[in-house]
C-alpha positions in Angstrom: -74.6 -3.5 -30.2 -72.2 -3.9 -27.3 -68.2 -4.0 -28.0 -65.8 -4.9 -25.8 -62.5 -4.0 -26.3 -59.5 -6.5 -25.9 -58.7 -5.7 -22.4 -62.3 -6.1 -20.7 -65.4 -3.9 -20.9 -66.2 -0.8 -22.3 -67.5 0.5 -18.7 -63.8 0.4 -17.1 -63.8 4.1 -16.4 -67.3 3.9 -14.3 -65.8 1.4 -12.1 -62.8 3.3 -11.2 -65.2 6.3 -10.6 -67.2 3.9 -8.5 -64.3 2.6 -7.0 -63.0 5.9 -5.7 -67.0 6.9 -4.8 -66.6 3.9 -2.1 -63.7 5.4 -0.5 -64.4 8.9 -0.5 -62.8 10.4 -3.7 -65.3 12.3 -5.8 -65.5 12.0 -9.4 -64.0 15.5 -9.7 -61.3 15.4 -7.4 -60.6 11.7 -9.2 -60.2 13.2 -12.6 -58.3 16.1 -12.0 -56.2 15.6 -8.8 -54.9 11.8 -9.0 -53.3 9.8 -11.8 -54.2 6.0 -12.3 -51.6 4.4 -10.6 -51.7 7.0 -7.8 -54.8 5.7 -7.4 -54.1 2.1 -8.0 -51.6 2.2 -4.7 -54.1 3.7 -2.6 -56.9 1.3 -3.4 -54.0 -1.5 -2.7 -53.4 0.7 0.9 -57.6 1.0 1.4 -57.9 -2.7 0.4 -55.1 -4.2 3.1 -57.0 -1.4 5.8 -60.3 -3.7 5.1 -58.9 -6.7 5.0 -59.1 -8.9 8.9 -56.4 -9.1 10.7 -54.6 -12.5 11.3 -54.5 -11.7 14.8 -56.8 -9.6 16.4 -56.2 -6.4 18.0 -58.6 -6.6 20.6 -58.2 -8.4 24.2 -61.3 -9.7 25.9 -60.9 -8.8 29.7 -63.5 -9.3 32.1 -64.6 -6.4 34.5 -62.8 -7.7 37.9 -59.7 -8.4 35.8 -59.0 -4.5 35.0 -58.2 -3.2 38.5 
């Protein structure tokens, strides 16, 4: 019998640890060296990294145009 608990599933703790997996934070270091909304901010941080640009970064030039 699965229970869920008011504020989602049971499994909340393996998708953090999955979470931090993803972006190179191992379960250990998770557990022992961050605190939740530590890690929160930087998965905020990792997330706007991801995210596209509105404008992008890169300029197409053609070969004759560079010298």
């Amino acid at each position: 019998m699965e229970s869920k608990s008011a504020g989602g599933s049971e499994a909340w703790l393996q998708k953090i640890i999955a979470a931090a997996q993803s972006i190179g934070i191992g379960k250990r270091a998770l557990l022992e060296d961050y605190y939740l909304d530590e890690f929160m901010v930087i998965l905020q941080e990792h997330n706007k990294m991801q995210m596209p640009s509105e404008k992008p970064n890169d300029e197409e030039v053609f070969a004759d145009e560079l010298f």
